[in-house]
C-alpha positions as CSV (number, residue, x, y, z in Angstrom):
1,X,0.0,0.0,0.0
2,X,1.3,3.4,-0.9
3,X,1.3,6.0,1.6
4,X,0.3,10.0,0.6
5,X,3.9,10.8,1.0
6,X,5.0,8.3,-0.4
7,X,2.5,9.5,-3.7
8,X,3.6,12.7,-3.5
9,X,6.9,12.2,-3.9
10,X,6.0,10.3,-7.0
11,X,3.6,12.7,-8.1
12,X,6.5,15.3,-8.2
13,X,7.5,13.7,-11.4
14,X,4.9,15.2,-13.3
15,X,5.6,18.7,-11.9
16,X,6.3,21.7,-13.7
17,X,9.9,22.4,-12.7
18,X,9.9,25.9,-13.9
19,X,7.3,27.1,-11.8
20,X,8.2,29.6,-8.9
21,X,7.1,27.9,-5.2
22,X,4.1,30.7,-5.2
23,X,3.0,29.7,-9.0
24,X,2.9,26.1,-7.7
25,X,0.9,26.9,-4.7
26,X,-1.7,28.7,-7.1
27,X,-1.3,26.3,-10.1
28,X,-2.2,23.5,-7.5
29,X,-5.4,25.6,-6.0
30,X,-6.9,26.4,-9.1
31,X,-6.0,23.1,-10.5
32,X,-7.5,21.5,-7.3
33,X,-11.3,23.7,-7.8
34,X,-11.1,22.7,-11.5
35,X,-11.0,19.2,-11.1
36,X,-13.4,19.0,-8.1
37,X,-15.8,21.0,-9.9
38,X,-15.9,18.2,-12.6
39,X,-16.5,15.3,-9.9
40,X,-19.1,17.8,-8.4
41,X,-20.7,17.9,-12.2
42,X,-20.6,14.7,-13.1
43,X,-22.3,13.6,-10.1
44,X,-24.7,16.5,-10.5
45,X,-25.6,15.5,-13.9
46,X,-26.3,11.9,-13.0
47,X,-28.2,12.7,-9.9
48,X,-30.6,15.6,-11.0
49,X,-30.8,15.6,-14.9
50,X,-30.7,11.5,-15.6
51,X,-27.9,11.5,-17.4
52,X,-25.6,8.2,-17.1
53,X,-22.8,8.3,-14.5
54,X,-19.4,7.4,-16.0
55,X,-17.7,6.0,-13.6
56,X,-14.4,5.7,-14.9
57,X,-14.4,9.3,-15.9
58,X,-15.3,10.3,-12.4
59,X,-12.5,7.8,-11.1
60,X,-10.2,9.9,-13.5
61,X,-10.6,13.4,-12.0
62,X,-10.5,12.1,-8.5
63,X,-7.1,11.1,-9.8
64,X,-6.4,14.9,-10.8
65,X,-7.6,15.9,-7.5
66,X,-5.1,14.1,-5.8
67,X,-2.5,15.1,-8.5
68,X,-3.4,18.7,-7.0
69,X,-3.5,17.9,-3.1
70,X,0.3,16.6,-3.5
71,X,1.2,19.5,-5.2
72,X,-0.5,21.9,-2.6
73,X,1.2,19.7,0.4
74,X,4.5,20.0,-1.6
75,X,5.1,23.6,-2.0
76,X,2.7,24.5,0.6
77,X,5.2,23.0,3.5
78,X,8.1,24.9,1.7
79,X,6.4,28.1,2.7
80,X,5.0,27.5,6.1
């Protein structure tokens, strides 16, 4: 089982490297309210219009979301 750290340190990978700490810290809020905002859709969608919940794409952006909450706890802790 992976831990978060151990995650985040993986998901560092993927980082943009050019990115002041700030930049990150906002690239990885507004990153985080984009992707949430799908999950929040999707389920909206299935729940009060009818239409078919795809799992797998909701299983997706809670992926991204946690993409973003690594890259928050990374550059967040290098400010505090």
């Amino acid at each position: 089982m992976t831990t978060f750290e151990d995650y985040r340190v993986l998901a560092q990978r993927t980082t943009n490297k050019k990115l002041s700490h700030r930049e990150h810290v906002v690239n990885a809020a507004l990153g985080l309210c984009g992707e949430a905002g799908e999950v929040a859709d999707a389920l909206k969608k299935a729940l009060m219009q009818g239409h078919e919940l795809g799992i797998n794409k909701v299983i997706e952006e809670l992926g991204d979301v946690m993409w973003y909450c690594a890259e928050a706890a990374t550059y967040l802790k290098t400010i505090v």
